[in-house]
C-alpha positions in Angstrom: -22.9 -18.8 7.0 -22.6 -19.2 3.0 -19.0 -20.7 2.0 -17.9 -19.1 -1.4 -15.3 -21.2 -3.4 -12.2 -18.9 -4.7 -11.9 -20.3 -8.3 -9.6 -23.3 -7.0 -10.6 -26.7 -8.1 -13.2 -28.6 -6.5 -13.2 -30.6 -3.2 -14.1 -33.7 -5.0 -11.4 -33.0 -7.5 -8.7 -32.5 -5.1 -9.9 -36.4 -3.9 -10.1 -37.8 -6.8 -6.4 -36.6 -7.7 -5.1 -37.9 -4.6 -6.6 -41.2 -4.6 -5.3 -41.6 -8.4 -1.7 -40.9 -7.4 -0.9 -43.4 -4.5 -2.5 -46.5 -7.2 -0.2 -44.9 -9.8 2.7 -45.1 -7.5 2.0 -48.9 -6.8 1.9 -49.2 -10.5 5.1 -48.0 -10.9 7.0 -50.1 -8.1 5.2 -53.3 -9.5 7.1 -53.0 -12.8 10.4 -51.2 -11.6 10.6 -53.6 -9.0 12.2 -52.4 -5.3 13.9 -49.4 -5.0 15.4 -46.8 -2.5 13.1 -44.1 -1.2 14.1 -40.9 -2.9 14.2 -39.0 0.6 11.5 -36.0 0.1 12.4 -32.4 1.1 9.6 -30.6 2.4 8.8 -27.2 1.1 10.3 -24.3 3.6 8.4 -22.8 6.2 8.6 -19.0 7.0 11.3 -17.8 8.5 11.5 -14.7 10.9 12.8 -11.6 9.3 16.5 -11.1 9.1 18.6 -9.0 11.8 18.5 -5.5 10.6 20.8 -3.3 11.9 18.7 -0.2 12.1 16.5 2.2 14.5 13.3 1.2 13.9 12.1 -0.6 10.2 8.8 -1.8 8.5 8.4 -3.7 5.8 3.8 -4.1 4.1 2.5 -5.3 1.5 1.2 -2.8 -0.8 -1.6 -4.2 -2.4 -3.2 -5.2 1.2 -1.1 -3.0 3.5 -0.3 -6.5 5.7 2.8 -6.0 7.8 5.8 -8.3 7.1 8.2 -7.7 9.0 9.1 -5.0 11.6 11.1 -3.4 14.5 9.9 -0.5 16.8 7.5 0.5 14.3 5.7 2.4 16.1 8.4 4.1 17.4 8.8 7.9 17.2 12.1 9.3 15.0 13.1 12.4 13.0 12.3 12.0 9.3 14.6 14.1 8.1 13.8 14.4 4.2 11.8 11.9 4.2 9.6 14.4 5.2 9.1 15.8 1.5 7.2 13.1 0.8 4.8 14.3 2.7 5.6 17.5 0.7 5.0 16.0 -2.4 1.8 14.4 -1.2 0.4 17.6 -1.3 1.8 18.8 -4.4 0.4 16.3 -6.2 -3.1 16.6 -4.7 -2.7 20.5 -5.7 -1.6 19.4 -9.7 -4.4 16.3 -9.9 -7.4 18.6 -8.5 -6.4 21.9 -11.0 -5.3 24.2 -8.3 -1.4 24.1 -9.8 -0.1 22.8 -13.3 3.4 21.4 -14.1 3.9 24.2 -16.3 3.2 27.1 -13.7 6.3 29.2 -13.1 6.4 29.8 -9.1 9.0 32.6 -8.3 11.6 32.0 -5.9 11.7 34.3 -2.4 14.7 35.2 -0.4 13.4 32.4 2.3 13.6 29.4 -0.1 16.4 30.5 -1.6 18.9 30.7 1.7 17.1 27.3 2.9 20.3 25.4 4.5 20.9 21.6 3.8 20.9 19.6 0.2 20.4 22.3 -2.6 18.8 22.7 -6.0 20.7 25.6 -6.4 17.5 28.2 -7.9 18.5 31.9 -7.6 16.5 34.5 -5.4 13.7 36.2 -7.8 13.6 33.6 -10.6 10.6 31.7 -11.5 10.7 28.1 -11.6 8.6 25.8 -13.2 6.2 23.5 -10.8 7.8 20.7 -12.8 11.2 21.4 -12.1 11.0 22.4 -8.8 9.7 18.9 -8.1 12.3 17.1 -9.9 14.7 19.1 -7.9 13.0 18.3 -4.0 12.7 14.5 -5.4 15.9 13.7 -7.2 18.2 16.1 -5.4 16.5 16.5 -2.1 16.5 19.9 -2.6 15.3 22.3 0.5 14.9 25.4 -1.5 12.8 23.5 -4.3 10.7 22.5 -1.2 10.5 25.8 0.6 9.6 27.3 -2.5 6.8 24.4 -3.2 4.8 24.9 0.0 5.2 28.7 0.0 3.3 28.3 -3.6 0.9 26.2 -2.5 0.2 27.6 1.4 1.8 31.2 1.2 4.4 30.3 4.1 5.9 27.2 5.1 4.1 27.3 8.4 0.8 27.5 6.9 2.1 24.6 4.7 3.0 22.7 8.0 -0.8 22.7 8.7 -1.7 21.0 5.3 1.0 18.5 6.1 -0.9 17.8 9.3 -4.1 17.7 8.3 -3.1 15.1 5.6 -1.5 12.9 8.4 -4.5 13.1 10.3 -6.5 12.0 7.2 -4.0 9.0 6.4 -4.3 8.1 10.0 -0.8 8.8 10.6 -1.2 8.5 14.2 1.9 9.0 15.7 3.5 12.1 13.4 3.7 15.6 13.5 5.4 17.6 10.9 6.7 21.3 11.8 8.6 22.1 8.2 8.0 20.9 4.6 11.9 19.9 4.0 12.6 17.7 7.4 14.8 20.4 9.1 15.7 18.9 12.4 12.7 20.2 15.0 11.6 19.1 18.5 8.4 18.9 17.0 9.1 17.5 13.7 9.0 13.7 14.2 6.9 10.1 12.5 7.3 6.4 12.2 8.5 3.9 10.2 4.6 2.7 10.2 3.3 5.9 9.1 6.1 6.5 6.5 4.5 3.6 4.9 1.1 4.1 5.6 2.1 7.8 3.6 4.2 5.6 0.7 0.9 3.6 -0.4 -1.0 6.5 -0.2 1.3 8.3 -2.6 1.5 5.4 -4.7 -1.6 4.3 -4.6 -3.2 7.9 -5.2 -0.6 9.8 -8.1 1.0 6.9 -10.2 1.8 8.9 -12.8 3.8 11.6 -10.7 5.3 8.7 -8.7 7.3 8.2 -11.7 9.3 10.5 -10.9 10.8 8.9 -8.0 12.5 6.4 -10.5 14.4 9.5 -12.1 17.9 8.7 -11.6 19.6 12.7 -12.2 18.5 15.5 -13.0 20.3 18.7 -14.3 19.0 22.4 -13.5 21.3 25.4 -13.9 23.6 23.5 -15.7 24.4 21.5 -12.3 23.5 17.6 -12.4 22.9 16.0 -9.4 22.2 11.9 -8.9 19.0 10.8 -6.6 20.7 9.8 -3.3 18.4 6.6 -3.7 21.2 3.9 -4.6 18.5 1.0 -4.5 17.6 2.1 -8.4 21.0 0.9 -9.5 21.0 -1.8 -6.9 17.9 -3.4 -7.9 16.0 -3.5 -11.1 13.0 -4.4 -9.4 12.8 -0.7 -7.4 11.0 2.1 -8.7 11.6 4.9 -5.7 10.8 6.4 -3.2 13.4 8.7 -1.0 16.8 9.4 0.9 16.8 11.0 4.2 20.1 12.2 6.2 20.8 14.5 9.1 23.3 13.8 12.0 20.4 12.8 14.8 18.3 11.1 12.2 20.7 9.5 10.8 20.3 7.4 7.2 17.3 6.8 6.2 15.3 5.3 3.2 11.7 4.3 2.0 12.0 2.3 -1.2 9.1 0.4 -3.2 9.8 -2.5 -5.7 7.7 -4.6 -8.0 8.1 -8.2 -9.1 5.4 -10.0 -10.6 2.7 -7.6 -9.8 3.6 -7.8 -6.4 5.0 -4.1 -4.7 6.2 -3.9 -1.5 6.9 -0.9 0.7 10.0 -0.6 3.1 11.5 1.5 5.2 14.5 1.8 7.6 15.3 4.8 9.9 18.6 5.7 12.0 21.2 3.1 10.5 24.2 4.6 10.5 25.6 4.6 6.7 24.6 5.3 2.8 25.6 1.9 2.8 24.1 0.2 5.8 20.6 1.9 4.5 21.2 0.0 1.3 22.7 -3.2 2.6 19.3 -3.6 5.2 16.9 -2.4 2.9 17.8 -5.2 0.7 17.7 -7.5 3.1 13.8 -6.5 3.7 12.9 -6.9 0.4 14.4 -10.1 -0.4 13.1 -11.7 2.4 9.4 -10.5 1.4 9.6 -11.6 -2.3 11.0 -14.7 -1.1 8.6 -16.0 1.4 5.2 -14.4 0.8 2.8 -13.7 -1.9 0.3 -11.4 -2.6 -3.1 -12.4 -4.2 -6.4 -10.3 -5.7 -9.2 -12.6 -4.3 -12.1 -10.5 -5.4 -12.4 -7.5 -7.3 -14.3 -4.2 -6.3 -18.0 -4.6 -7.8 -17.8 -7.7 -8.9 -21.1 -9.9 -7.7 -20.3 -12.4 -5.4 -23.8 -13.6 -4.0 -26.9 -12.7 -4.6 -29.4 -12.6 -1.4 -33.2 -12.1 -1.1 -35.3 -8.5 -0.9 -38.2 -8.2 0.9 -40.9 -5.4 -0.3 -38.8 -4.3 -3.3 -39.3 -3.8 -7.2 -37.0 -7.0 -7.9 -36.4 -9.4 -5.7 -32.9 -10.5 -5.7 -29.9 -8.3 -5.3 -26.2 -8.8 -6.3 -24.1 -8.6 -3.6 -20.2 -7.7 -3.4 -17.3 -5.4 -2.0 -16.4 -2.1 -3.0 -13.0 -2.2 -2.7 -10.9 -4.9 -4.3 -9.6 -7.5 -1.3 -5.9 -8.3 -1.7 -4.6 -10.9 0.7 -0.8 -11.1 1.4 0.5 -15.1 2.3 3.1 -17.6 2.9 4.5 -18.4 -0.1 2.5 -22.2 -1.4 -0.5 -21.7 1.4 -3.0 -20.7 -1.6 -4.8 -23.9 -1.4 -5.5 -23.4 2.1 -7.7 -20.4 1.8 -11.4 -20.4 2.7 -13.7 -17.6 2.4 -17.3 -17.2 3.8 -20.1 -15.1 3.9 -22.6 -14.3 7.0 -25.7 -12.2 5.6 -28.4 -10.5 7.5 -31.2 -12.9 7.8 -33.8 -10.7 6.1 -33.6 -7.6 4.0 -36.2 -5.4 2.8 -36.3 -2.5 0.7 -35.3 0.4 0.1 -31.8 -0.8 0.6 -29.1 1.6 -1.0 -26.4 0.6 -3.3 -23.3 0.7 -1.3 -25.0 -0.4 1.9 -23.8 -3.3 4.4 -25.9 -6.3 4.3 -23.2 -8.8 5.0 -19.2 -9.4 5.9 -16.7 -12.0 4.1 -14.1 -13.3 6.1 -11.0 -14.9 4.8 -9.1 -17.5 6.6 -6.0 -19.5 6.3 -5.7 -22.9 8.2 -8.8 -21.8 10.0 -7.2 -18.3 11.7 -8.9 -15.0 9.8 -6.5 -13.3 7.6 -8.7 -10.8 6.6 -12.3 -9.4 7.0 -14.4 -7.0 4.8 -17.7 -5.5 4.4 -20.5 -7.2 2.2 -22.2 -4.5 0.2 -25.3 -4.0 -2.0 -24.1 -3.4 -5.4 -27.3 -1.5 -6.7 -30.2 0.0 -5.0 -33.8 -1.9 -4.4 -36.6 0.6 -4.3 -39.5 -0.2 -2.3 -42.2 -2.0 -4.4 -45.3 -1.4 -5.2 -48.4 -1.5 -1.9 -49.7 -4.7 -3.3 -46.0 -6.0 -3.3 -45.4 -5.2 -0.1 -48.7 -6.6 1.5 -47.4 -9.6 -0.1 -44.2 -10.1 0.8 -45.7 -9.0 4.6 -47.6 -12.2 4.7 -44.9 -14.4 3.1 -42.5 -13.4 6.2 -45.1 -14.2 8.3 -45.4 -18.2 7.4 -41.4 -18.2 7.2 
């Protein structure tokens, strides 16, 4: 087991400081002479998460995906239009791999167009630009902009319903099953506060770009303007999207994502029962993860963090590291209490593979693991020459 340092300051500097600071103190009190303590207010620990009045709620980290705070979860419940993110998951998979373009006009059927619920207002047998027809499902929560979406990209809604599930099953949204592209009220039309987030980063995480359009705060088609349903952009500076969702037996819901200091988190509440109670909780959520935890890049993807021994290869040492970046998510002021370590297979030989597992790093804080990940070779080791191997053969034997 090989203990790797994370860029703090030494061991032996972190004693040196502390035994300088008690003789300064005693310095001090020698000239001042006595004096009354100063009484000393120790730093706050973490509190649980605030009461919030909703139906089930989860708060992660978006950078490592930890959980911060949550409430049933797990917990089956209608989406209602927080289903179109889903929706527009798949849109902009369509636009980023060529198969649609912003600028593609997708005509409206008779099926979109008499769609019930929260409108757009297109007309039967116009064409629409991609573009707008977005802009119209995320700002005003259209359902005709979103029939009309999946019937471009699948041909029928239903068909689009399978794409929907195929992508949850891909996300590893366990516990959701999506039976309509807008979040029309459905038996078997239902997900999780979990999953909603689990879809959230995804989006985020995958489409940047087009998740700016979750921060639009109106948007005018047919000479009607409408105003995104998402109050939390006015609220809070800090918020950048995501979506509203209402229907009498879902009740209010809301996803929203906010950055501060490179830090994003994801929230989101289902079945409270106001536009303002949705606001008011959500809030609440995200103060209380600014406030208490931080979030911290430890090591970045393909960066070398070891190097380790090969047996029988053309080089002899190879440079070992992760291939995704690790993010940890902590108590606020618990960075110095961080250790990582390293546990390598004994002996490698070649070939090895770049990308292969030779190894795990663990991460721990105050001795309990916080977060595990796969050591990987970061370049491949061909098998050497006969004469190499022969050689290396007998040096394994004497070790």
């Amino acid at each position: 087991m090989t203990t790797y340092d994370l860029t703090r300051p030494s061991l032996n500097t972190r004693v040196s400081r502390r035994l300088r600071a008690p003789m300064a103190a005693i310095l001090l009190l020698c000239a001042a002479g006595p004096k009354a303590a100063t009484p000393v207010i120790p730093a706050p620990s973490t509190p649980a998460p605030p009461s919030i009045n909703a139906g089930s709620y989860v708060l992660i980290d978006f950078n490592s995906g930890e959980v911060l705070a949550e409430n049933g979860a797990r917990t089956r419940m209608e989406p209602a239009s927080l289903t179109k993110l889903m929706t527009a998951y798949i849109v902009f998979n369509e636009l980023q791999n060529g198969r649609l373009r912003y600028d593609q006009p997708v005509t409206i059927s008779e099926n979109a167009w008499r769609t019930q619920g929260s409108r757009m207002f297109v007309d039967v047998n116009t064409q629409v630009k991609v573009e707008d027809l977005l802009k119209g499902m995320i700002v005003q929560s259209g359902n005709d902009a979103t029939v009309a979406l999946a019937e471009q990209v699948a041909g029928s809604e239903d068909a689009f319903a399978g794409l929907m599930n195929n992508a949850a099953s891909a996300l590893q949204m366990k516990d959701s099953h999506f039976g309509n592209s807008s979040g029309m009220p459905d038996p078997e039309h239902y997900t999780t506060a979990y999953d909603l987030a689990l879809l959230t980063r995804a989006l985020i995480a995958s489409f940047p770009e087009d998740y700016r359009l979750y921060s639009l705060r109106d948007f005018t088609y047919n000479n009607i303007t409408q105003h995104n349903r998402n109050r939390m952009l006015w609220r809070d500076a800090s918020v950048d999207g995501v979506k509203t969702g209402h229907t009498d037996s879902a009740g209010y819901c809301l996803i929203t994502s906010a950055l501060r200091d490179d830090m994003r988190l994801i929230s989101v509440v289902l079945r409270t029962k106001s536009d303002d109670s949705r606001v008011e909780e959500t809030q609440k959520l995200i103060n209380y993860g600014f406030r208490f935890y931080e979030s911290h890049r430890l090591y970045a993807a393909g960066s070398s963090l070891t190097t380790t021994r090969v047996w029988k290869g053309v080089t002899e040492e190879l440079p070992l590291g992760l291939a995704q970046d690790l993010h940890v998510t902590i108590p606020r002021n618990q960075y110095q209490k961080l250790n990582a370590a390293m546990n390598m297979a004994p002996t490698i030989t070649a070939p090895v593979h770049k990308g292969q597992q030779l190894g795990t790093i663990q991460v721990t804080l105050d001795g309990k693991n916080i977060a595990e990940r796969p050591l990987v070779a970061l370049s491949d080791v061909p098998e050497g020459s006969f004469a190499q191997r022969i050689t290396d053969e007998i040096r394994l034997f004497f070790e």
